[in-house]
C-alpha positions as CSV (number, residue, x, y, z in Angstrom):
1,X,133.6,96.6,111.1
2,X,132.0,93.3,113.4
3,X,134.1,90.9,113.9
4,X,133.5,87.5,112.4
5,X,131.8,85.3,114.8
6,X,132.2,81.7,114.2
7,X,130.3,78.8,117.0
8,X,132.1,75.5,116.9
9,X,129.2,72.9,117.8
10,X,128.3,68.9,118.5
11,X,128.5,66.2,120.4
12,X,130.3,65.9,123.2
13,X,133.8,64.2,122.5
14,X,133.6,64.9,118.7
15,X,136.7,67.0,118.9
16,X,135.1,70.8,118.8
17,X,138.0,71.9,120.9
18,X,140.3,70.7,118.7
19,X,139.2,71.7,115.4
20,X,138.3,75.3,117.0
21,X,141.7,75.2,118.1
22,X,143.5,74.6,114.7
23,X,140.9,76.7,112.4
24,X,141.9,79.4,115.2
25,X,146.0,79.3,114.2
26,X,145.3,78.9,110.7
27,X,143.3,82.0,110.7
28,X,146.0,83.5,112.8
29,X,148.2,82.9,110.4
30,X,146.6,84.1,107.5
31,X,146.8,87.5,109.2
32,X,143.6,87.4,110.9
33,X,143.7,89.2,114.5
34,X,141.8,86.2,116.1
35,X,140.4,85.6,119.8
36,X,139.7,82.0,120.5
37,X,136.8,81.5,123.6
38,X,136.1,78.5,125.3
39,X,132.5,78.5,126.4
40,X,132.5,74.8,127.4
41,X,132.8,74.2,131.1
42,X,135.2,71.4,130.5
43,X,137.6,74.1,129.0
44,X,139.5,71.7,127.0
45,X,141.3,74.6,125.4
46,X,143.7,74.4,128.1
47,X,144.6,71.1,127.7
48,X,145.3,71.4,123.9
49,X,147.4,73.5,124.0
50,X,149.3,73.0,127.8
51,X,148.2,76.5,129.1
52,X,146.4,77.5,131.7
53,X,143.9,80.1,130.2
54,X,141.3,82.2,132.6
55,X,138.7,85.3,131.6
56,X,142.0,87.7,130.8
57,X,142.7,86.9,127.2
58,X,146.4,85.1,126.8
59,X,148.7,86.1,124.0
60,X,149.7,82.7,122.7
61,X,150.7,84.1,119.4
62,X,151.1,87.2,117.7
63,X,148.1,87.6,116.4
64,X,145.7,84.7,118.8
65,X,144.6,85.3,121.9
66,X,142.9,83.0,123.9
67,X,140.3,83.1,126.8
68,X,138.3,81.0,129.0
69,X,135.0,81.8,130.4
70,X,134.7,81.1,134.1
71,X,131.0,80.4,134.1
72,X,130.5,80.9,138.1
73,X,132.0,84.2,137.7
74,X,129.3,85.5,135.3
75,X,126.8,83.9,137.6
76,X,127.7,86.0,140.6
77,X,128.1,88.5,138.2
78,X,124.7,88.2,137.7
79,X,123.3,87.6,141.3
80,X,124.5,90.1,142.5
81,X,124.0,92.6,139.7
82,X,120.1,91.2,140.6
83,X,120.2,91.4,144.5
84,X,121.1,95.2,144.1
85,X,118.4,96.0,141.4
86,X,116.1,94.3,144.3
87,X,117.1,96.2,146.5
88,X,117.2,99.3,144.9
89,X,113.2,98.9,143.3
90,X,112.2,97.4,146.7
91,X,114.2,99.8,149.4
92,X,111.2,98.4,151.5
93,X,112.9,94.8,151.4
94,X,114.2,94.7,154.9
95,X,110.7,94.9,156.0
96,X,110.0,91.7,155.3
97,X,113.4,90.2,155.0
98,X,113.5,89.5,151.5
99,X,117.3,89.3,151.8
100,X,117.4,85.3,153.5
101,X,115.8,84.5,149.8
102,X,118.3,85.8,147.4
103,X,120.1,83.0,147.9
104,X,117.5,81.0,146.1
105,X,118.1,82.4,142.8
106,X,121.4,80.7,142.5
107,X,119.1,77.2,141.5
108,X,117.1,79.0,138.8
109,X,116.7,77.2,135.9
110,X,118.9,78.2,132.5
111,X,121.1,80.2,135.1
112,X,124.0,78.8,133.5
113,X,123.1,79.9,130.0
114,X,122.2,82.7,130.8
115,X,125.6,83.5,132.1
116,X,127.0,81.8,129.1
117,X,124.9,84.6,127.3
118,X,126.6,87.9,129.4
119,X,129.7,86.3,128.7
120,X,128.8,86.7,125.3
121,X,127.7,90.3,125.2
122,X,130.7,91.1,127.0
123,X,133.4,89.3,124.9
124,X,131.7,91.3,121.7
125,X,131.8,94.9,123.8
126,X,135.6,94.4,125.0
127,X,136.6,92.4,121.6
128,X,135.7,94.7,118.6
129,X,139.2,95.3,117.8
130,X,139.6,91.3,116.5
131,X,139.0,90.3,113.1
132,X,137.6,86.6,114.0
133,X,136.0,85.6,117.2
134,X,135.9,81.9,117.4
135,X,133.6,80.2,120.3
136,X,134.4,76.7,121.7
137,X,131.3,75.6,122.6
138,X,129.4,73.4,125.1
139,X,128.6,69.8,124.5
140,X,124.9,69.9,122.5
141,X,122.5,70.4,125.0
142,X,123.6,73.3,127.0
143,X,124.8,75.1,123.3
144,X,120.9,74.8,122.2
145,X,119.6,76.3,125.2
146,X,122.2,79.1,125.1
147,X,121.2,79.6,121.2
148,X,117.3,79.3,122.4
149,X,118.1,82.2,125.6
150,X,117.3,84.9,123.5
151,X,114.3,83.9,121.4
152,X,112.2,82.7,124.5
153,X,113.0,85.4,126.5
154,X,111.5,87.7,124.0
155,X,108.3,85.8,123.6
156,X,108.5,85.9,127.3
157,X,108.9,89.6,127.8
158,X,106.8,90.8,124.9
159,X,104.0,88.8,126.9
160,X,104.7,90.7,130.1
161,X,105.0,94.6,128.3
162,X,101.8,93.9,126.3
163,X,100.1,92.8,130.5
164,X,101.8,95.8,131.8
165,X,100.0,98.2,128.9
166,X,96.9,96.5,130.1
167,X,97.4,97.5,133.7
168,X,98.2,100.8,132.8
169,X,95.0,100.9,130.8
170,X,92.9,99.8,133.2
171,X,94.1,102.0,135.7
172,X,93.7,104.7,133.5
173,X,97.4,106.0,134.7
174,X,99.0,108.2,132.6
175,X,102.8,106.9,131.7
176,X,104.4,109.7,130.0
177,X,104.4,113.2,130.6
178,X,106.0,115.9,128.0
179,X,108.5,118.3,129.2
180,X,109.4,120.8,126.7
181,X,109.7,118.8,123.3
182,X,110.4,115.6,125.3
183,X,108.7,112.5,126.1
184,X,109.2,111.3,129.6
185,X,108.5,107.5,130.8
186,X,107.7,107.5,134.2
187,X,106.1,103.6,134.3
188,X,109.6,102.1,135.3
189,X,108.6,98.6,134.7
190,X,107.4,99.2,131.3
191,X,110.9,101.4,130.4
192,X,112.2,98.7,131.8
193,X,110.7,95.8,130.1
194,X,111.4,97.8,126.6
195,X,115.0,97.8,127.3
196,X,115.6,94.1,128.1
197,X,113.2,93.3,124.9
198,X,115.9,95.7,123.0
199,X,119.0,94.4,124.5
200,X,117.7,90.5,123.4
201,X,116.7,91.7,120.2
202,X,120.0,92.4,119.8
203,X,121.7,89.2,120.9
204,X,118.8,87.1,118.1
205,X,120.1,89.3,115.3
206,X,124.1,88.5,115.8
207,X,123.0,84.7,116.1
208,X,121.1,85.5,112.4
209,X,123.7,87.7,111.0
210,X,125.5,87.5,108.1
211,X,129.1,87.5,110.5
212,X,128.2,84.6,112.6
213,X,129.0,81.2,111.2
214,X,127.7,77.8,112.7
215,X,130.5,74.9,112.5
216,X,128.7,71.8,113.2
217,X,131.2,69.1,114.2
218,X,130.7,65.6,113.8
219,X,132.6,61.9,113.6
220,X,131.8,59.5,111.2
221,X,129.9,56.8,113.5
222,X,126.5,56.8,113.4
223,X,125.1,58.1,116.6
224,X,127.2,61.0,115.7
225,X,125.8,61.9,112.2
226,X,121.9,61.0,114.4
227,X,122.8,64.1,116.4
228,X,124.0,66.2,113.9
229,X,121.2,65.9,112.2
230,X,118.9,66.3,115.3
231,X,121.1,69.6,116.2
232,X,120.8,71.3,112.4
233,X,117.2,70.9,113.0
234,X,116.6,72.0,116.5
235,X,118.6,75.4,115.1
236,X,116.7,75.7,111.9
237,X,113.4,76.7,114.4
238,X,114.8,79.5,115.4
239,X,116.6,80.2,112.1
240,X,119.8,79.6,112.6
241,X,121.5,78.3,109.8
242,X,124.6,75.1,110.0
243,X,126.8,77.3,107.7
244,X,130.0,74.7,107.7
245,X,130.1,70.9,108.4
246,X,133.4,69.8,109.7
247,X,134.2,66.0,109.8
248,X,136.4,65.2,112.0
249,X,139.0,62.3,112.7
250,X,138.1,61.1,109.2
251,X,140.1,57.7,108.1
252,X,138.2,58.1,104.7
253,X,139.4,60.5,101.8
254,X,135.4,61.5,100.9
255,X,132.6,63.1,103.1
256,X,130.2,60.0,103.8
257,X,127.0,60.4,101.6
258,X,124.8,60.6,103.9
259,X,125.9,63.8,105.4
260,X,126.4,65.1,101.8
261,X,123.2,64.6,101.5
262,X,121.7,65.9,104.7
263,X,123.9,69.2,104.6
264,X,123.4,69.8,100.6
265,X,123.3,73.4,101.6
266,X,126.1,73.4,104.2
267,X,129.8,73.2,103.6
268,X,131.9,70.7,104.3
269,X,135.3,70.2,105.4
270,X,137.2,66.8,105.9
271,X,139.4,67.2,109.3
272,X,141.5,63.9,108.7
273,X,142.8,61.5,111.6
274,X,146.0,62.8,113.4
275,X,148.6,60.8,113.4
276,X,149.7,61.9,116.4
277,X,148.1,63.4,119.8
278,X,147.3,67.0,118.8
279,X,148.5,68.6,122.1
280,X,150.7,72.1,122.4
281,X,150.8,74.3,119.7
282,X,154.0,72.6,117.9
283,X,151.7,70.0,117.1
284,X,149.0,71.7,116.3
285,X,151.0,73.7,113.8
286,X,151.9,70.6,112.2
287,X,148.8,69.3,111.9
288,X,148.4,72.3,109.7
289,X,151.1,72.0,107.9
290,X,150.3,68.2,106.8
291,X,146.8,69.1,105.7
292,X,146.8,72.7,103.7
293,X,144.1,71.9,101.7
294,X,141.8,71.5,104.3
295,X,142.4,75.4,105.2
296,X,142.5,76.5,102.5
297,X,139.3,75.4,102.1
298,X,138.6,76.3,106.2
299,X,135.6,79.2,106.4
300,X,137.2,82.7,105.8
């Protein structure tokens, strides 16, 4: 069975980390196996909760672990994971000494999603013994483009297998040959191509399935609800759906109207004001313990 897959999103400074954080124990402690991730660079995680946390997940209770995702690792990762493919497709390289413009890919654009994104795949290859996954995310811009990877890369790479059929065409090259009752690729691009377009196929449907869950977080001033709003939209074009609306640091006993009415199809939770600094897990507990109903009611 997948494990639940919940994204904890917003604006910068509207308390994602800490509402992850809490929603993470409570779960915990309803006898959910539960890895918490923090995807944000800031990795506020580890001041929450006075720990220094790193890619190894840390057994900070009996049933939550928590990790942090060291971004410039999964970039490496990635460079040189691409620096040998080069080489390998282009054993020629040294020829005309490609090598002095690897270096160059470290600036590409949406690098650092893009590693956000292998992080991703590897946390759900090496994680499907938990119950709940919850994700920590990024401040609002760098979450969308992580969200957004996926669906332009397949526009993207459907574009390029649909120009490499052409070629092929053209050239009047035969791709596959048959070899007893099997069907052998020989155009390596195009076998190529196919797999990436499967592999971010994949990544689309978890954001769309049923087991992910998107918590938008939110305070109750107004350039807070403004991007929100702005953020449940910019999802909706790629259909993802808001599932939960959590309003945090609320003096006020009610949701405010206006998001009621905005998020008429989302849930909505009321985190209320601490009354204290929610730092170490002691007081995080406590926080819990002074506001059941709100986790009762918490996603499950």
């Amino acid at each position: 069975m997948a494990a639940q897959l919940y994204f904890f999103i917003g604006k910068g400074g509207v308390g994602k980390s800490t509402t992850s954080a809490v929603t993470a124990i409570s779960l915990a402690d309803s006898g959910q196996d539960t890895l918490l991730v923090s995807m944000d660079p800031a990795h506020n995680q580890c001041d929450i909760f006075e720990r220094v946390f790193s890619e190894k997940p840390f057994q900070i209770a009996e049933r939550l672990a928590i990790k942090e995702v060291d971004t410039d690792y999964w970039i490496a990762k990635y460079l040189r994971e691409t620096q040998a493919h080069i080489k390998r497709t282009y054993a020629y390289e040294s020829a005309f000494n490609l090598q002095k413009y690897f270096k160059v890919l470290q600036f590409s654009p949406g690098l650092e999603e893009y590693a956000l994104l292998l992080a991703f795949e590897n946390i759900l290859q090496v994680s499907d013994d938990k119950d709940v996954i919850i994700f920590d995310m990024a401040p609002t811009a760098l979450t969308l483009r992580f969200f957004s990877l996926p669906f332009i890369t397949l526009i993207w790479l459907e574009e390029l297998l649909q120009l490499r059929k052409k070629i092929y065409e053209k050239k009047e090259i035969i791709s596959k040959i048959k070899v007893g009752k099997r069907q052998i690729e020989q155009d390596k691009v195009k076998a190529k191509l196919e797999g990436m377009i499967l592999n971010f196929t994949h990544l689309r449907d978890h954001f769309r399935s049923r087991d992910t869950r998107v918590h938008l977080v939110m305070n109750t001033d107004r350039l807070s609800f403004a991007e929100a709003f702005r953020i449940k939209r910019k999802l909706a074009d790629i259909a993802i759906r808001v599932d939960t609306v959590i309003v945090n640091k609320s003096q006020d006993t009610q949701i405010p109207p206006e998001v009621t009415r905005e998020f008429s199809r989302q849930k909505t939770i009321l985190f209320p004001l601490a009354s204290q600094k929610l730092l170490g897990y002691e007081a995080l507990t406590n926080y819990i313990a002074s506001h059941p109903v709100v986790f009762l009611d918490a996603p499950n």
